[in-house]
C-alpha positions in Angstrom: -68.9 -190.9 19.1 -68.8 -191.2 23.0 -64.8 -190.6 22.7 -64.9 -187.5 21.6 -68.2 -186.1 24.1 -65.7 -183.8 25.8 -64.4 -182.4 22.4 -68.1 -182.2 21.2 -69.1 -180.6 24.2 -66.5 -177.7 23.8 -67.5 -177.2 20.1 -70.8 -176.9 20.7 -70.1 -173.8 23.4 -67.8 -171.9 20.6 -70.7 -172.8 18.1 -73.6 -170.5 20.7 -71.4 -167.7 20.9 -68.7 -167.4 18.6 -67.4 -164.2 19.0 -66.7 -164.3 22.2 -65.1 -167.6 22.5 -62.2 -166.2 24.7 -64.3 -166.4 27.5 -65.0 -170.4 27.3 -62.8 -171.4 30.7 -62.7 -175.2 28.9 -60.6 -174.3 26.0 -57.0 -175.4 25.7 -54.3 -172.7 24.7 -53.6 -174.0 21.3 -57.5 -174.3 20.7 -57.7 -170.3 21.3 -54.8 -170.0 19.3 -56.4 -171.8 16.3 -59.6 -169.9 16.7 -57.4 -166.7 16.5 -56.0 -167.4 13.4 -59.5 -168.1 11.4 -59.6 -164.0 11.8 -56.0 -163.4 11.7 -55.0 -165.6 9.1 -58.1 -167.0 7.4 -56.2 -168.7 4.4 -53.7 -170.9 7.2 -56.1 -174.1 6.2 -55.6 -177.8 5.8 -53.6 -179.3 3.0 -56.3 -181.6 2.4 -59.0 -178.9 2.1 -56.7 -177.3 -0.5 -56.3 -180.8 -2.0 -60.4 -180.6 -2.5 -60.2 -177.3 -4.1 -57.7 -178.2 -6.6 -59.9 -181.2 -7.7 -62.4 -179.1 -8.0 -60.1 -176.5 -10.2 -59.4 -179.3 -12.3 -63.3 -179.8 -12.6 -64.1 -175.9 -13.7 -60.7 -176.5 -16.3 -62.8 -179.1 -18.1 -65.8 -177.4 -18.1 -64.2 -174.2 -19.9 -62.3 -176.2 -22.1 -65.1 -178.0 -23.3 -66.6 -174.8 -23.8 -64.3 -173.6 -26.1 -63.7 -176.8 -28.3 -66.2 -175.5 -30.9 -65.0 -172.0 -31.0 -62.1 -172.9 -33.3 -63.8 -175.9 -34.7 -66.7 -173.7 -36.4 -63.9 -172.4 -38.8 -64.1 -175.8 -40.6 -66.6 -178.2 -39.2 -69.6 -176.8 -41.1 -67.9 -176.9 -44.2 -67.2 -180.6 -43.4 -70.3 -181.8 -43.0 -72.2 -179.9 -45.7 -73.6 -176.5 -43.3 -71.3 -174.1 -43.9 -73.9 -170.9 -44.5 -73.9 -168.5 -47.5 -75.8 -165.7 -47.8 -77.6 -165.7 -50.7 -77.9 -169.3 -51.1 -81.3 -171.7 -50.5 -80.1 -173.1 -47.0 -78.1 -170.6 -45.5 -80.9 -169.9 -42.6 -81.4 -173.6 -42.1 -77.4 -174.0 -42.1 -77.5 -170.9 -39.6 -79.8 -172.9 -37.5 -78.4 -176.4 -37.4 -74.5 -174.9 -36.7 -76.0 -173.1 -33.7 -77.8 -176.1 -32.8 -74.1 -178.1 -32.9 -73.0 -175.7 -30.7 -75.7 -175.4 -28.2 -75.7 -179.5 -28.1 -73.7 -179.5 -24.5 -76.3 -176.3 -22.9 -79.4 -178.1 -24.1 -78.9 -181.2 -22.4 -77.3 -179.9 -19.8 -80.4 -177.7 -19.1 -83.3 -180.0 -19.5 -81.1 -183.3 -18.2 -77.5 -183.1 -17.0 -78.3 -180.5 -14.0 -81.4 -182.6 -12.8 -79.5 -186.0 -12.9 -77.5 -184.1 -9.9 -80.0 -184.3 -7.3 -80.7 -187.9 -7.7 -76.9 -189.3 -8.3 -75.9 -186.7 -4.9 -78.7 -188.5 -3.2 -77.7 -192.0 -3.8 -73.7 -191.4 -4.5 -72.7 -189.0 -2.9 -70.2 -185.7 -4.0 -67.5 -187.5 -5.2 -69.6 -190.1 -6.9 -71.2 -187.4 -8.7 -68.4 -186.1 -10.0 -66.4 -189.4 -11.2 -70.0 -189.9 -13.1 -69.9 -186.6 -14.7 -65.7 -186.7 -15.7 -66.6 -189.9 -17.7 -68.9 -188.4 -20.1 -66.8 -185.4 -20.0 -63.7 -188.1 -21.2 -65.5 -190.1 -23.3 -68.3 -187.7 -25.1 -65.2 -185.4 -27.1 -63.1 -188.1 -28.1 -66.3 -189.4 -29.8 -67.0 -186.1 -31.1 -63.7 -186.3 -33.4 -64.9 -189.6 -34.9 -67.9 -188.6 -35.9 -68.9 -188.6 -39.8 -72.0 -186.0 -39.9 -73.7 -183.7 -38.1 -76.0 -185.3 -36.4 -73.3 -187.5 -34.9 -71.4 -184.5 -33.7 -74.6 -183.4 -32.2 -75.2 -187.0 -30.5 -71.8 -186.4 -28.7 -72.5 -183.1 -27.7 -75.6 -184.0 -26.4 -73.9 -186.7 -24.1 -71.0 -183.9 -23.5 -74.1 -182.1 -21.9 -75.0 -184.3 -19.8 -71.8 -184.7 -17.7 -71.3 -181.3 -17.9 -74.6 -180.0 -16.4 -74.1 -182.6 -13.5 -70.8 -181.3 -12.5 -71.8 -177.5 -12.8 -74.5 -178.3 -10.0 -72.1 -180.3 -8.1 -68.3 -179.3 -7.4 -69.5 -175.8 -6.7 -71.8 -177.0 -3.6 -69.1 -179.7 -3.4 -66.7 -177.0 -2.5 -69.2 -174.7 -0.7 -69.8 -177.6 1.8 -66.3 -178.1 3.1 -64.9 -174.6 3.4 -64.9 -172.5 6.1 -67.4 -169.2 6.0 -64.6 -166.7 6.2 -63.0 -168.1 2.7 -66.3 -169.7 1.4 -66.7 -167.2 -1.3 -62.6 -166.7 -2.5 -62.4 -170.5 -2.4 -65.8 -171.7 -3.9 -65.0 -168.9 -6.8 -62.5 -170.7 -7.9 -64.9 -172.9 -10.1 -65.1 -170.0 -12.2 -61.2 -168.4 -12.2 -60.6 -171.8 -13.1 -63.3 -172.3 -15.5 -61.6 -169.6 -17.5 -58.2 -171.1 -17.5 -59.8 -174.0 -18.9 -61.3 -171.6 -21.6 -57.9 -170.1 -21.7 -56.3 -173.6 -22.4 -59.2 -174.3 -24.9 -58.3 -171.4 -27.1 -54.4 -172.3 -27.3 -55.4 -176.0 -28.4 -57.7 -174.4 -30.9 -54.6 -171.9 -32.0 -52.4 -175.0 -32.1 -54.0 -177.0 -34.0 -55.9 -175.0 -36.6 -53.0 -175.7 -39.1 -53.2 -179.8 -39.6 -55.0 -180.0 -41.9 -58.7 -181.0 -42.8 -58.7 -182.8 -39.0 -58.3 -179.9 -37.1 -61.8 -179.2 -36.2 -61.8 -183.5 -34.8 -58.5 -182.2 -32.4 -60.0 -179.4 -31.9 -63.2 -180.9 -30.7 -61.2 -183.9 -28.5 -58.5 -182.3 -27.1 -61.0 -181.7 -24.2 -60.3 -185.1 -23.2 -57.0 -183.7 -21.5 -58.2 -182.1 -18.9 -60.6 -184.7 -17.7 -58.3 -187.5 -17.8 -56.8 -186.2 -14.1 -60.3 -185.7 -13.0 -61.2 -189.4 -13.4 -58.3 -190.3 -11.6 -58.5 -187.5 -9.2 -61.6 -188.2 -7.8 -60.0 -191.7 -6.2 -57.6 -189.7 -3.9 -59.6 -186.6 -3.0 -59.2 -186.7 0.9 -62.9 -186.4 1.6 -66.4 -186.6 1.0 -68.8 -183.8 1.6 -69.3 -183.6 5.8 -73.1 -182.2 5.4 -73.8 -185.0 3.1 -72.7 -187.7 5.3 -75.0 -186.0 8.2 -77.8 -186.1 5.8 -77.3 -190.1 6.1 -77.1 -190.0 9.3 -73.3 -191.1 9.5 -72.0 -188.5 12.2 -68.7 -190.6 12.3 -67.5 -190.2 9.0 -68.5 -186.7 8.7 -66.4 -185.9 12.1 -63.8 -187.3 10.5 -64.2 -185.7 7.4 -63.9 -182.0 9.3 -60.8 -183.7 11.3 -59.2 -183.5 7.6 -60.9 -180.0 6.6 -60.3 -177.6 9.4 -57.1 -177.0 11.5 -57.7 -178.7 14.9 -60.4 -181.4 16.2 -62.2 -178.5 17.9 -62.9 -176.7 14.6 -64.3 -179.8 13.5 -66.7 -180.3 16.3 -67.7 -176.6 16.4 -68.7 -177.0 12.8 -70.2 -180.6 13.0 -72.8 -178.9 15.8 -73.6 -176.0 13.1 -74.5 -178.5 10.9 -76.4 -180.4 13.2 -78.1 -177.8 14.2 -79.2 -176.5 10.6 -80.8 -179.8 10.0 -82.5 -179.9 13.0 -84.3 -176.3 12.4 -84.6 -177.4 8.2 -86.4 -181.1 9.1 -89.5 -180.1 11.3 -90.4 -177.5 8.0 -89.2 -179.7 5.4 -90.5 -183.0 6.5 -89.9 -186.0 3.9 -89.9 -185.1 0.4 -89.0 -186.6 -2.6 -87.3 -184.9 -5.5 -90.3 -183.7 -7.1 -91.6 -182.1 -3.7 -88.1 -180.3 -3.2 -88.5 -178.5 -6.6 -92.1 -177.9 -6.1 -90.6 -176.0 -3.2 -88.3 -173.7 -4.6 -91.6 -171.6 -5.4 -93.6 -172.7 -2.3 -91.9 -172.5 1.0 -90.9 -168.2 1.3 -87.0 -168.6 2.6 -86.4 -170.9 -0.2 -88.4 -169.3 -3.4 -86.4 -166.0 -2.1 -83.6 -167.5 -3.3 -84.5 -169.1 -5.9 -85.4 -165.5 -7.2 -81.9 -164.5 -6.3 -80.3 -167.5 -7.7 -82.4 -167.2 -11.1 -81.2 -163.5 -11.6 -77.6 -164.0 -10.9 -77.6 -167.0 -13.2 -79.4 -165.5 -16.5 -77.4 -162.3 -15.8 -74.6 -164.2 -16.4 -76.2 -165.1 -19.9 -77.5 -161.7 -20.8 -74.2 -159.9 -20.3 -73.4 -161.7 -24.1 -70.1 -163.0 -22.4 -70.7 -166.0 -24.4 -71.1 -164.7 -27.1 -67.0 -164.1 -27.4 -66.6 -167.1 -25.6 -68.5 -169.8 -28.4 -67.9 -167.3 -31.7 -64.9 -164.6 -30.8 -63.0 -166.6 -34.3 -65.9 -165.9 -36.0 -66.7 -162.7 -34.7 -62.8 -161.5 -35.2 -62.9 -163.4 -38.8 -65.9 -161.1 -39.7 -63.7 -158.3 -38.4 -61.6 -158.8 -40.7 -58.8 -161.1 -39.5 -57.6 -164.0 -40.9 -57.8 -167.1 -39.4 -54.6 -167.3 -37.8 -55.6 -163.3 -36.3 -58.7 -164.4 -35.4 -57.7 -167.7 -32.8 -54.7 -164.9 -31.6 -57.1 -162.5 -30.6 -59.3 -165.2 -29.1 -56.2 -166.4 -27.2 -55.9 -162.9 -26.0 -59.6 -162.9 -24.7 -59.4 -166.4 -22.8 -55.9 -164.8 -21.6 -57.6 -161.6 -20.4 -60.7 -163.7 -19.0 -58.5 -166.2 -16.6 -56.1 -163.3 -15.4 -58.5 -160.8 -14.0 -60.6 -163.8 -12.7 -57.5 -163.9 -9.9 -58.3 -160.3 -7.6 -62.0 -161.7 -7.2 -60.7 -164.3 -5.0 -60.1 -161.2 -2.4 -62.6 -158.3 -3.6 -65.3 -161.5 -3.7 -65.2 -162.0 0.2 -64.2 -158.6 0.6 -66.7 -156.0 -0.9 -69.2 -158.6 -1.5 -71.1 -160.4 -4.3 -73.8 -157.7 -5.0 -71.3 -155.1 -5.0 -68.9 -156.9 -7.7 -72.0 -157.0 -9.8 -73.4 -153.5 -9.4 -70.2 -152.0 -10.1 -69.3 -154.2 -13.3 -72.2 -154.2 -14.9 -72.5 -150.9 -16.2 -68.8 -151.2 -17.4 -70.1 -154.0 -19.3 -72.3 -152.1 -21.0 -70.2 -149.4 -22.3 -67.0 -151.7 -23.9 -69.8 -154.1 -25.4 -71.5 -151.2 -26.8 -68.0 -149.8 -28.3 -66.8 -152.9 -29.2 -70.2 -152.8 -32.0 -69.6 -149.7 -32.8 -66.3 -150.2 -33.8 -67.4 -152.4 -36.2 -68.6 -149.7 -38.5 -65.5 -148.0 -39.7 -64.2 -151.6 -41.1 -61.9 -149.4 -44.2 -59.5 -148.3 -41.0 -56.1 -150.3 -40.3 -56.8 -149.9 -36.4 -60.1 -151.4 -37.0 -59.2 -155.1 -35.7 -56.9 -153.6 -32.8 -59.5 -151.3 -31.5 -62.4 -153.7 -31.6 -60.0 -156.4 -29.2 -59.2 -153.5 -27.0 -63.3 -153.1 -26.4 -63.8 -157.1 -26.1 -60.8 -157.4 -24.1 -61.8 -154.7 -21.5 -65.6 -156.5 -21.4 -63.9 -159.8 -20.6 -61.6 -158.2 -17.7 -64.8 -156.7 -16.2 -67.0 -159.9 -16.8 -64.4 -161.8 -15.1 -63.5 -159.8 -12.0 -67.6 -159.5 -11.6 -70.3 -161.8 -12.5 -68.4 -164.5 -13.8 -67.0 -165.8 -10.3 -70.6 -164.4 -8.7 -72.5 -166.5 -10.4 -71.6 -170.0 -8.9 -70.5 -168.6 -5.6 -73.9 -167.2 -4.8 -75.9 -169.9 -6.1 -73.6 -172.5 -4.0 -74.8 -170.7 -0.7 -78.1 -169.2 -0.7 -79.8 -172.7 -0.5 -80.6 -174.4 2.8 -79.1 -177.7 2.7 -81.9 -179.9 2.3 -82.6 -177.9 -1.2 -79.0 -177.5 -1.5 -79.0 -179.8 -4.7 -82.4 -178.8 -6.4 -81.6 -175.0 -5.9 -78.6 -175.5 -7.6 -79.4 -177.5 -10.4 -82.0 -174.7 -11.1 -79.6 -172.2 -10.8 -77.2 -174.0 -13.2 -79.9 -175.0 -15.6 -81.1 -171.9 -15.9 -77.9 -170.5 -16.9 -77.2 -173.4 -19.4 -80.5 -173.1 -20.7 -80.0 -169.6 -21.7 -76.6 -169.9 -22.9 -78.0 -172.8 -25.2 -80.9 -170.4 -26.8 -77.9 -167.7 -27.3 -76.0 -170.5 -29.1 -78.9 -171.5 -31.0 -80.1 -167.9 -32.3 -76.7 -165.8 -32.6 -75.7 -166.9 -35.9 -78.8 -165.7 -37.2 -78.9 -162.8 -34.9 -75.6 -162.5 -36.4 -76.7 -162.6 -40.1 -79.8 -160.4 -39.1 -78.8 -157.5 -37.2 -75.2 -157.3 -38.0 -72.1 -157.0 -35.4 -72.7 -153.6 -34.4 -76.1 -154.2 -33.8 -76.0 -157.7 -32.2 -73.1 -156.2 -29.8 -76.1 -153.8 -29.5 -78.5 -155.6 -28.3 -76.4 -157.5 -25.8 -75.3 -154.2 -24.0 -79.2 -152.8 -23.8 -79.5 -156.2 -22.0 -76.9 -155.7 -20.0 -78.5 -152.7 -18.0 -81.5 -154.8 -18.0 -79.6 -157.1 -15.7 -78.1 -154.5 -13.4 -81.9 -153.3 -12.8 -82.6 -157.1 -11.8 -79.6 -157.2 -9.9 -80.0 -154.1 -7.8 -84.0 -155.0 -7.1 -83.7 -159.1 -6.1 -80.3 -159.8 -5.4 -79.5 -159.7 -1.4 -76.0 -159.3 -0.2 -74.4 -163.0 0.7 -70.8 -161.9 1.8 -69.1 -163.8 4.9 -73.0 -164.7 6.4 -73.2 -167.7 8.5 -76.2 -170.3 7.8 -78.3 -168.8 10.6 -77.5 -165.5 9.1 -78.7 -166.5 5.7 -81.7 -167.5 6.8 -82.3 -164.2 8.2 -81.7 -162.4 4.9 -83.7 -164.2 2.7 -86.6 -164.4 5.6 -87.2 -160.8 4.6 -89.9 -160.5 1.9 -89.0 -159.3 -1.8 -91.7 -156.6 -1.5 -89.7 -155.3 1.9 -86.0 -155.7 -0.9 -87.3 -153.9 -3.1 -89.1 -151.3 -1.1 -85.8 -150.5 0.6 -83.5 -150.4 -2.8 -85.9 -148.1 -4.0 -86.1 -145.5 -1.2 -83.3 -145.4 0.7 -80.8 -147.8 -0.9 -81.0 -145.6 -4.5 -81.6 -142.0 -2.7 -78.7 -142.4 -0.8 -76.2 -143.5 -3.6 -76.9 -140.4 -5.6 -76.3 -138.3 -2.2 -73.6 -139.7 -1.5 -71.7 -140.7 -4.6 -73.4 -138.2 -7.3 -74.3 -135.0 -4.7 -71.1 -135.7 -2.8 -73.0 -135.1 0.6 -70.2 -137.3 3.4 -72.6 -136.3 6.1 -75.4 -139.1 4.9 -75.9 -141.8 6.0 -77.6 -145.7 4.7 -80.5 -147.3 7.6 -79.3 -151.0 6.9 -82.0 -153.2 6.1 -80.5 -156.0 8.3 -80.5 -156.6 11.7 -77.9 -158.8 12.5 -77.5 -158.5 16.2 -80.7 -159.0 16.7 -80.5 -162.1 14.7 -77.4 -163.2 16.9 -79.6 -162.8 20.0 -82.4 -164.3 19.1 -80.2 -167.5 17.9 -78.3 -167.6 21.5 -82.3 -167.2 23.1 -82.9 -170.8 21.1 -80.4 -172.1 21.7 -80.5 -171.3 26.0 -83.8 -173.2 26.1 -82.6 -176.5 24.3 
């Protein structure tokens, strides 16, 4: 890379002091210029870091629409195949059992297989490879699925669904993390989600479509996923580039220069951010040392920094499970069938939730990056709470004509607060906390914890369901709920806009010292402030980053 020392040189100077780059004599007036407009207009990027993101879109599209191939499908697949339950009869628990089992095929293996296969296939092929791998099980797993002749072949294919959906959860999200810039890293990496729900959205209007064809319906339903990852497979050929950290984890500067020459705005961008990277590996190697894949998960509990946020990572992920959002999102036909509706009422109002879920997924991509991920998640939460608890409720008068209406309105609301809170959070957060050398492992623990979960509330909610009633089921998802905002507010650090070095810094500070603080000044101040509306007080933050700032330039003066 000796042809571009001079260019290197200049990056590395922006890099040490980045806020006051206007004061670097070397820089060329179009370099200033670009380095501007990262403040003044942070979304003026690349075309071929745009290009990225969409592949990635495309990615979350077939993970939501694979989602939602069983919702419609368990109106007539259990019947198929012999498991349709009814109360009163000898089987209906076991029947219960085995079409939650069906359902939770894809999160089971995704938990205890898919996710960990990430870390390995990253290692050895890379980003892009990763995905391509994943995509094809994705393809080939639900066309399978509507050939199948009993349950235990459906459950085969969802099983193998599982797999190349785990692997691509706990890869385009870091995927995407890695080559955007740190002033549109959380709108950008978010996008996995928004787009996750248009998928779910696209999944619900296949399901509304085809419901009427007859005794095949559930096998369309159940395939049609292969639509969306047709363009993935072949996407994956002509994405522009690979991940720039990951080649500098091979040692293969080159390419990863000329991977940021396509990402960022202007060679000088690219250099500043190839020395960042550098730089990170060269503080993570002396602590890491060689490890191996087991040794990297044995130290998401060892080393401090990174079993911080693994803590962090762990709550935002089974959050995302014990709001009950998935609840609507694998059973809303059933839920709205025991409601009341007929079928054709019951995949409408299920079309109205996946409508509801992909639209207000769009203002995160601001509020995200611009109040912060904690905040989103402290502020939705509760809200949760309150339409999933009416939504129950409204259950109870089923003799009213308003009684279907009103019970949407409560779902709907729930969905337009999950969406603009921890849905897009959940990814984003888990994509950034990690250092990069436990970039992989963190978030395949992050992702399998969430797919984990959402499997056991595939498995049990039919008999929760037949146990506890709607009301009360809604019930018990809303009490959890609060649970989750208590998590949230005690182990959740704020993550918004922070650099690496910044990062570092945050989850350096001890849980004890996190929660200490929430407790006794974060929580004192909110109800003098917010409840006691006293203007005059003020919040001691808990960070210090100037001091951080200094300390990084005091480094970096003696190398």
């Amino acid at each position: 890379m000796e042809d571009v020392l001079p260019l290197l040189r200049k990056g590395a100077l922006v890099a040490q002091n980045p806020p006051d780059f206007e004061s670097i004599v070397e820089l060329e007036p179009a370099e200033l210029e670009a380095l501007r407009n990262e403040v003044l207009h942070k979304w003026r990027q690349p075309r071929a870091l745009y290009l990225t993101v969409i592949l990635c879109s495309v990615g979350a599209a077939v993970q939501g629409w694979d989602q939602t191939g069983s919702n419609g499908a368990n109106l007539s697949f259990p019947q198929e195949f012999g498991i349709l339950s009814v109360p009163g009869q000898p089987n209906a628990d076991r029947d219960n059992w085995l079409v939650g089992l069906v359902n939770a095929g894809p999160y089971i293996a995704s938990a205890f297989l898919g996710c960990w296969l990430s870390d390995p296939l990253n290692y050895h092929i890379g980003r892009r490879g990763t995905i391509l791998f994943s995509a094809i099980f994705c393809l080939f797993s639900v066309i399978g699925s509507g050939f199948t002749r009993n349950w235990q072949q459906l459950l085969g294919c969802r099983l193998l669904l599982g797999i190349g959906m785990g692997s691509k959860a706990s890869t385009v999200p870091i995927y995407a993390a890695e080559n955007t810039p740190a002033s549109i890293r959380g709108g950008l990496v978010m996008s996995w989600q928004m787009w996750t729900a248009f998928g779910i959205f696209l999944g619900f209007c296949a399901n509304l479509a085809l419901f009427q064809v007859g005794s095949i319906a559930w096998r369309l339903q159940f395939g049609s996923a292969f639509i969306p990852a047709v363009p993935l497979v072949v996407g994956i050929y002509f994405c522009p580039a690979e991940s720039p950290r990951w080649y500098m984890k091979k040692g293969r500067y080159k390419e990863a220069y000329n991977s940021l020459c396509r990402l960022r705005n202007t060679p000088l961008q690219a250099a500043r951010d190839l020395y960042y990277i550098h730089a990170q590996l060269a503080e993570e190697s002396p602590i890491i040392g060689k490890s191996n894949y087991l040794t990297r998960f044995i130290e998401l509990f060892t080393i401090p920094r990174v079993r911080r946020a693994t803590l962090a990572s762990f709550t935002v992920a089974i959050a995302q499970q014990m709001c009950g959002i998935n609840i609507i999102a694998f059973y809303s036909s059933t839920i709205f069938q025991q409601a009341g509706g007929s079928q054709l009422t019951s995949l409408l109002a299920s079309l109205g939730f996946g409508l509801v879920n992909f639209v207000f997924a769009w203002p995160a991509v601001r509020t995200i990056d611009t109040y912060g991920r904690r905040t989103l998640l402290l502020f939705t939460f509760p809200h949760m709470t309150w339409t999933l608890l009416a939504a129950g409720l409204s259950f109870i008068p089923s003799n009213s004509n308003a009684h279907l209406g009103i019970i949407a309105l409560f779902i709907f609301l729930f969905a337009a607060f999950y969406s603009a809170g921890e849905g897009p959070v959940a990814c984003t957060y888990s994509a950034e906390v990690f250092p990069l050398s436990h970039r992989e492992v963190g978030m395949s623990w992050a992702v399998a914890t969430c797919l984990f979960w959402a499997a056991a509330l595939s498995v049990t909610f039919p008999r929760l369901l037949a146990a506890f009633t709607i009301p009360g089921a809604f019930g018990f998802y809303a009490g959890l709920n609060m649970v989750a905002f208590c998590m949230i507010f005690l182990f959740v650090p704020e993550t918004k806009q922070r650099t690496l070095e910044e990062l570092d810094y945050v989850f350096a500070v001890p849980t004890r010292t996190h929660v200490k603080y929430q407790l006794t000044k974060a929580l004192p101040y909110w109800f003098k402030r917010y409840v006691f509306m006293d203007k005059s007080v003020t919040l001691e933050p808990l960070y210090q980053f100037d001091a951080v700032a200094e300390d990084i330039q005091d480094v970096k003066g003696k190398q």
